[in-house]
MARZA-334562 format. One record per atom (N, C-alpha, C): atom name; residue number from 0; x, y, z; residue in three letters. Coordinates in steps of 0.02 Angstrom, whole numbers. Each point is the difference from the previous one (the first is absolute). Example, Ala and Ser with C-alpha at 12.3 -4.5 7.8 and 13.67 -1.06 7.14 Angstrom:
MARZA-334562
+----+-----+--------+--------+--------+-----+
: at :   i :   east :  north :     up :  aa :
+----+-----+--------+--------+--------+-----+
:  N :   0 :    660 :   -284 :    390 : ALA :
: CA :   0 :    -45 :     59 :      0 : ALA :
:  C :   0 :     45 :     60 :      0 : ALA :
:  N :   1 :    -18 :     53 :    -36 : SER :
: CA :   1 :     42 :     59 :      3 : SER :
:  C :   1 :    -39 :     55 :     37 : SER :
+----+-----+--------+--------+--------+-----+
***
This chain:
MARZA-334562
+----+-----+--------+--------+--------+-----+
: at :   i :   east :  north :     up :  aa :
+----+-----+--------+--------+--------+-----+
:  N :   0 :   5412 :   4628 :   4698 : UNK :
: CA :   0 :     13 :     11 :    -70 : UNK :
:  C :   0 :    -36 :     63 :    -25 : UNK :
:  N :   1 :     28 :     28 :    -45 : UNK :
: CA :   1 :    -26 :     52 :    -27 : UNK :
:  C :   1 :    -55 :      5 :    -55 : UNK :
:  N :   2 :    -40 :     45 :    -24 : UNK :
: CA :   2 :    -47 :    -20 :    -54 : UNK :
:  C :   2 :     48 :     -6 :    -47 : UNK :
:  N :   3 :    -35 :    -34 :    -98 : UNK :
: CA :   3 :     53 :     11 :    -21 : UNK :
:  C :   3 :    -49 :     21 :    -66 : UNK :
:  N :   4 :     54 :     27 :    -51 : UNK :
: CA :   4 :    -57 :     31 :    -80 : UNK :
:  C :   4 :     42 :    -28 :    -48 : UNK :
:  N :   5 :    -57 :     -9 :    -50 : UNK :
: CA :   5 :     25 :    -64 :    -21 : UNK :
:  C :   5 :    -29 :     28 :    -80 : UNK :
:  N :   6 :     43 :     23 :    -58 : UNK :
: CA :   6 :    -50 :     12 :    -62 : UNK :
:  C :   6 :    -10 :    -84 :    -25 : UNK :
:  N :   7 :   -116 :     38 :    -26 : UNK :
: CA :   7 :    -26 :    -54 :    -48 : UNK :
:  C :   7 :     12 :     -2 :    -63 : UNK :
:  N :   8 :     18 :    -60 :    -33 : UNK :
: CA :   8 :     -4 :      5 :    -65 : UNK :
:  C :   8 :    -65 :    -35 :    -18 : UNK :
:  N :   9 :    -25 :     56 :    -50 : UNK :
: CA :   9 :    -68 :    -31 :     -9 : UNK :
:  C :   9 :     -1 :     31 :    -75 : UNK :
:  N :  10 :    -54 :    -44 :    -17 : UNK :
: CA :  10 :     -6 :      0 :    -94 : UNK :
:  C :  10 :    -47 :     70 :      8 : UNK :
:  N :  11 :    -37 :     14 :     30 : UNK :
: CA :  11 :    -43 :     78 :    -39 : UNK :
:  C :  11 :     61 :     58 :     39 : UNK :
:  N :  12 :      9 :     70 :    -34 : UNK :
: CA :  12 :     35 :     32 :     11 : UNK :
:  C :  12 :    -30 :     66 :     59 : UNK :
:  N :  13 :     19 :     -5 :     44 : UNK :
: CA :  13 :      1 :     62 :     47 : UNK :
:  C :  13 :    -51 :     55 :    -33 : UNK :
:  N :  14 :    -45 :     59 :      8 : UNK :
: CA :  14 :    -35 :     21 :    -25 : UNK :
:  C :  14 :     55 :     63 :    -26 : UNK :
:  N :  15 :    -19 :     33 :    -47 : UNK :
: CA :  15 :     52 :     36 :    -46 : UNK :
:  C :  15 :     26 :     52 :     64 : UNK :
:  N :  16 :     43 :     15 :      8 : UNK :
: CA :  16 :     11 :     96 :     29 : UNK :
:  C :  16 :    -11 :     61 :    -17 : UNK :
:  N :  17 :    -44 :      8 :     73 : UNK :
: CA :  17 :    -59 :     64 :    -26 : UNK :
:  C :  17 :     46 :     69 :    -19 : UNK :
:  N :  18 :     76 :      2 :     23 : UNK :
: CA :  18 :     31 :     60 :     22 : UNK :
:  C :  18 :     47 :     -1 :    -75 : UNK :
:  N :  19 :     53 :    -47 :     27 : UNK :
: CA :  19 :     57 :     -4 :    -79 : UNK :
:  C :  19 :     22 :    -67 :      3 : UNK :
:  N :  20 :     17 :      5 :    -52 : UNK :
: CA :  20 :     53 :    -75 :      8 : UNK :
:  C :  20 :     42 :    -30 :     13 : UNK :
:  N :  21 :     35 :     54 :     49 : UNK :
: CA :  21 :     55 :    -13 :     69 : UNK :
:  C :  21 :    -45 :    -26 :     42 : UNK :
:  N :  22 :    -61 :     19 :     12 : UNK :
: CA :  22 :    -53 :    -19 :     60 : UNK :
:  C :  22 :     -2 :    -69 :    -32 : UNK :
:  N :  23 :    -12 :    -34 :    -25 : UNK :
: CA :  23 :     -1 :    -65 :    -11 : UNK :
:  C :  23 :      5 :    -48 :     59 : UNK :
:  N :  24 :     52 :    -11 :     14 : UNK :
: CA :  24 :     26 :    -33 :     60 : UNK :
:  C :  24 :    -55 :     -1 :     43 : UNK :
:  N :  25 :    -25 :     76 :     19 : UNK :
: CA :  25 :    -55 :     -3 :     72 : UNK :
:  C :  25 :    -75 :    -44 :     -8 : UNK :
:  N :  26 :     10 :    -22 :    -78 : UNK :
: CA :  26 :    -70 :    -70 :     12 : UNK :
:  C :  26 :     18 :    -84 :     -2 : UNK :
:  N :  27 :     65 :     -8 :     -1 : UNK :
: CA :  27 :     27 :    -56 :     11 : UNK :
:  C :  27 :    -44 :    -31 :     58 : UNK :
:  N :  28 :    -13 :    -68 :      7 : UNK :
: CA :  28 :    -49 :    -41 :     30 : UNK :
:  C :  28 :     69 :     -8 :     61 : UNK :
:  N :  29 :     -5 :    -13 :     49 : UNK :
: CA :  29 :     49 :     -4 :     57 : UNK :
:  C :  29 :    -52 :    -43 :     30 : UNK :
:  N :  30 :     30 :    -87 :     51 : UNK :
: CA :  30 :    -34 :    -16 :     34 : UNK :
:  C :  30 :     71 :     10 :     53 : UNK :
:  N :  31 :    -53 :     -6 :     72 : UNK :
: CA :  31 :     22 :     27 :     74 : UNK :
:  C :  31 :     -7 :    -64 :     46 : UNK :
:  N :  32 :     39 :    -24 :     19 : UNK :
: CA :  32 :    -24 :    -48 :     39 : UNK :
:  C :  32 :      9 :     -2 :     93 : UNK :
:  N :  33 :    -51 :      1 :     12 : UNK :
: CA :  33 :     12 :     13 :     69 : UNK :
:  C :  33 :     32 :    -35 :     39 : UNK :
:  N :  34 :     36 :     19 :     69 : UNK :
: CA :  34 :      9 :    -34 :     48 : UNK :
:  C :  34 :    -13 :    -12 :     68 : UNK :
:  N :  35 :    -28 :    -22 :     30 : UNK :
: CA :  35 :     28 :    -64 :     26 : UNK :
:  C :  35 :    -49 :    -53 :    -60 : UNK :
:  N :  36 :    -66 :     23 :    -18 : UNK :
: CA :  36 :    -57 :    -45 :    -41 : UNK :
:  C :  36 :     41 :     12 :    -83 : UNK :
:  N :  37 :    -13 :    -48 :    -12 : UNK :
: CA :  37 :      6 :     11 :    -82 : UNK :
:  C :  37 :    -54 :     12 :    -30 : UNK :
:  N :  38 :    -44 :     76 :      7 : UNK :
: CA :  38 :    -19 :     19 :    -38 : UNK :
:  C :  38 :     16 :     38 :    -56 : UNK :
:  N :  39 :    -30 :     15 :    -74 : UNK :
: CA :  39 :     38 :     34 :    -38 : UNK :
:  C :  39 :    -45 :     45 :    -28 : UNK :
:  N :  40 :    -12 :     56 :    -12 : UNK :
: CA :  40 :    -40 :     52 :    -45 : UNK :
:  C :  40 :     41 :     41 :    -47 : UNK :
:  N :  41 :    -39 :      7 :    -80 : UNK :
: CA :  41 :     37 :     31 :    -60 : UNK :
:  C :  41 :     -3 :     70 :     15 : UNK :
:  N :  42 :     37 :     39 :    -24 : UNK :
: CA :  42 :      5 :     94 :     50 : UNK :
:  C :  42 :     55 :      3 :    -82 : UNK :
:  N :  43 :    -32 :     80 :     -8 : UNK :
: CA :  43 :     65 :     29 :    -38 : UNK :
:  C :  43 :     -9 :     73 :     20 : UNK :
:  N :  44 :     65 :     25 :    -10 : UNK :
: CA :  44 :     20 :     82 :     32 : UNK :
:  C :  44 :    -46 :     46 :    -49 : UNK :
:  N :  45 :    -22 :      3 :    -58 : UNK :
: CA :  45 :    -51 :     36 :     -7 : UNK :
:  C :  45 :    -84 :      6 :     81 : UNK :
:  N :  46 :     -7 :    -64 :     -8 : UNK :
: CA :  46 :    -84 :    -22 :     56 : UNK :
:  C :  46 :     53 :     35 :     66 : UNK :
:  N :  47 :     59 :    -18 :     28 : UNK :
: CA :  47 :     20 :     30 :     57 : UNK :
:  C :  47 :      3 :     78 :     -6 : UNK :
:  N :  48 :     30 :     10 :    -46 : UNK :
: CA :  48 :    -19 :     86 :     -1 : UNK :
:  C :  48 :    -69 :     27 :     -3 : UNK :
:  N :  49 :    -21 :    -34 :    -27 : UNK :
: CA :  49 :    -86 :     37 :     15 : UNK :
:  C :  49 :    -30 :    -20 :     45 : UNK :
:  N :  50 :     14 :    -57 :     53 : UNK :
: CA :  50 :    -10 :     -7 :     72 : UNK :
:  C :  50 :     33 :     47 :     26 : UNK :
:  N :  51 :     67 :     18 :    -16 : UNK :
: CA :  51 :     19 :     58 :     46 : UNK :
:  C :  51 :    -30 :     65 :    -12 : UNK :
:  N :  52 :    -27 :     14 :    -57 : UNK :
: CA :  52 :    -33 :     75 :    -19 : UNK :
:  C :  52 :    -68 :    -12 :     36 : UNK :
:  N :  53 :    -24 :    -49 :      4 : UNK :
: CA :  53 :    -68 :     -9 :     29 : UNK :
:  C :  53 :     -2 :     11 :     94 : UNK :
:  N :  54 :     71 :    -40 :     37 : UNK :
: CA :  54 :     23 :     25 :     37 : UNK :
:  C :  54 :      8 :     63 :     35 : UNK :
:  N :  55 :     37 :     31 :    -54 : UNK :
: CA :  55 :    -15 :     94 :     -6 : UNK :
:  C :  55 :    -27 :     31 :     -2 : UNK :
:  N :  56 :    -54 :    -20 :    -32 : UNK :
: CA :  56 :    -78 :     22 :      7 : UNK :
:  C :  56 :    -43 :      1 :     47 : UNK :
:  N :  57 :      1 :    -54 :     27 : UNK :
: CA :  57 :    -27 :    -12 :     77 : UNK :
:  C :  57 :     16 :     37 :     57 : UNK :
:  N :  58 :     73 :      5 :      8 : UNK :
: CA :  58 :     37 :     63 :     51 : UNK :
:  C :  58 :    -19 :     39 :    -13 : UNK :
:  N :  59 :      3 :     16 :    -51 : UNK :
: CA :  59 :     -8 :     82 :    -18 : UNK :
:  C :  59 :    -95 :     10 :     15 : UNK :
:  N :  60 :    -23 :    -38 :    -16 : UNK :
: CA :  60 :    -77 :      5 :      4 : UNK :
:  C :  60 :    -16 :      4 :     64 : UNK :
:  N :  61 :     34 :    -54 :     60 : UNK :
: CA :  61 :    -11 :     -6 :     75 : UNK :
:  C :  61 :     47 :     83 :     25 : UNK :
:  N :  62 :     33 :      4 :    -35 : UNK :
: CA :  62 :     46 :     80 :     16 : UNK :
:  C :  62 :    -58 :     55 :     26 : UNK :
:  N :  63 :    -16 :     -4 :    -59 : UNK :
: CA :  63 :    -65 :     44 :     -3 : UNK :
:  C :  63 :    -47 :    -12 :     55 : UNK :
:  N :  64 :    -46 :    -51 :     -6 : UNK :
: CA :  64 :    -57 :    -15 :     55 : UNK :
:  C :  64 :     45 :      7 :     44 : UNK :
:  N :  65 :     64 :    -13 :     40 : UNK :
: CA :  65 :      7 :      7 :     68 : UNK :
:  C :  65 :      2 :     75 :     -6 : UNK :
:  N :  66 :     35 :     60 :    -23 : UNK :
: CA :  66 :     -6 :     66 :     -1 : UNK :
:  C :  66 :    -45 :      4 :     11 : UNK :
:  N :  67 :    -69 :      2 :    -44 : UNK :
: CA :  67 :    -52 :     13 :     26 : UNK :
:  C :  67 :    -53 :    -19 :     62 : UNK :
:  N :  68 :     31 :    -56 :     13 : UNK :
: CA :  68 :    -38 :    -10 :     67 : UNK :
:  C :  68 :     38 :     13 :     34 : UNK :
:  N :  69 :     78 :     33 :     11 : UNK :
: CA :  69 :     20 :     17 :     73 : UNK :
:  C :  69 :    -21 :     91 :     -3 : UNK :
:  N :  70 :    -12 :      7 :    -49 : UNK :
: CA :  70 :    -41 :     77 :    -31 : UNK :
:  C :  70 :    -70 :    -22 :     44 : UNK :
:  N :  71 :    -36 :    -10 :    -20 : UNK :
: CA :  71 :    -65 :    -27 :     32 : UNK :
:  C :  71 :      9 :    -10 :     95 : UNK :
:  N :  72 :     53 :    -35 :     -3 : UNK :
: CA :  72 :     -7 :    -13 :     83 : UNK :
:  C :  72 :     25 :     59 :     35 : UNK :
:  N :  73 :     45 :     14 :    -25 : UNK :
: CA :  73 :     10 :     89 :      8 : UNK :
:  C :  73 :    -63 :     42 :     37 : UNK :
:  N :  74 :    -37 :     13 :    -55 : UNK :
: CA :  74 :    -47 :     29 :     25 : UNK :
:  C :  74 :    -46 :    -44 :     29 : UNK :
:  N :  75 :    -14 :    -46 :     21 : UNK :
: CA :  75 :    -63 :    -56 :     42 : UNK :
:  C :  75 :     38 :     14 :     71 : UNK :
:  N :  76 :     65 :     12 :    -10 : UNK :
: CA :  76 :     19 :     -7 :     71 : UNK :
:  C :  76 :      9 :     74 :     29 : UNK :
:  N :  77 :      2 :     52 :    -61 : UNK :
: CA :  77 :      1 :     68 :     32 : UNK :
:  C :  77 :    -75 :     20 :     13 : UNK :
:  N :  78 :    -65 :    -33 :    -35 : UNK :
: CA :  78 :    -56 :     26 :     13 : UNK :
:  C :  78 :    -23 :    -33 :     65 : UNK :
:  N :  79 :     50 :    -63 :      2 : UNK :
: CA :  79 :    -26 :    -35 :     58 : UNK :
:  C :  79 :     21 :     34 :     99 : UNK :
:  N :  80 :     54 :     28 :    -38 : UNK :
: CA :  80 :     29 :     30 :     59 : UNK :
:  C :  80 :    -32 :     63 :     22 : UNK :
:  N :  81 :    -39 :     50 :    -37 : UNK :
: CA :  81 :    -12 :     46 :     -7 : UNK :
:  C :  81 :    -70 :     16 :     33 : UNK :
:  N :  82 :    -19 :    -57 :     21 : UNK :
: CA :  82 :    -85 :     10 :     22 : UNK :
:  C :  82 :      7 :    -50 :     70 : UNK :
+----+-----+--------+--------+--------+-----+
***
């Protein structure tokens, strides 16, 4: 079986939208229920987009440190060769 999403209706309202009020929608409470376990966790596409920007951030941050350390091994392995 597949997961499935399921909107909450709940008495306090979604936190306002930071962007416009087409964005609305992206704080809707969504529960997810897993499968094969029936577990369920609340998620809305605003928190997933900023998991994905946080995501992006990380690559891009590990982007970097690997450049620079294959920069670094570069030369460890040309000074290493050299003597």
């Amino acid at each position: 079986m597949a997961d499935t999403f399921k909107k909450v209706e709940s008495e306090s309202p979604a936190s306002p939208a930071e962007d416009a009020p087409e964005d609305a929608w992206k704080d809707v409470q969504i529960e997810k229920e897993h499968q094969p376990e029936k577990v369920k966790s609340n998620l809305t596409y605003r928190r997933m987009e900023r998991k994905l920007e946080e995501i992006d951030g990380s690559i891009a941050s590990f982007t970097k440190q690997k450049t620079t350390l294959e920069a670094e091994m570069a030369q460890v392995k040309a000074a290493a060769e050299a003597e």
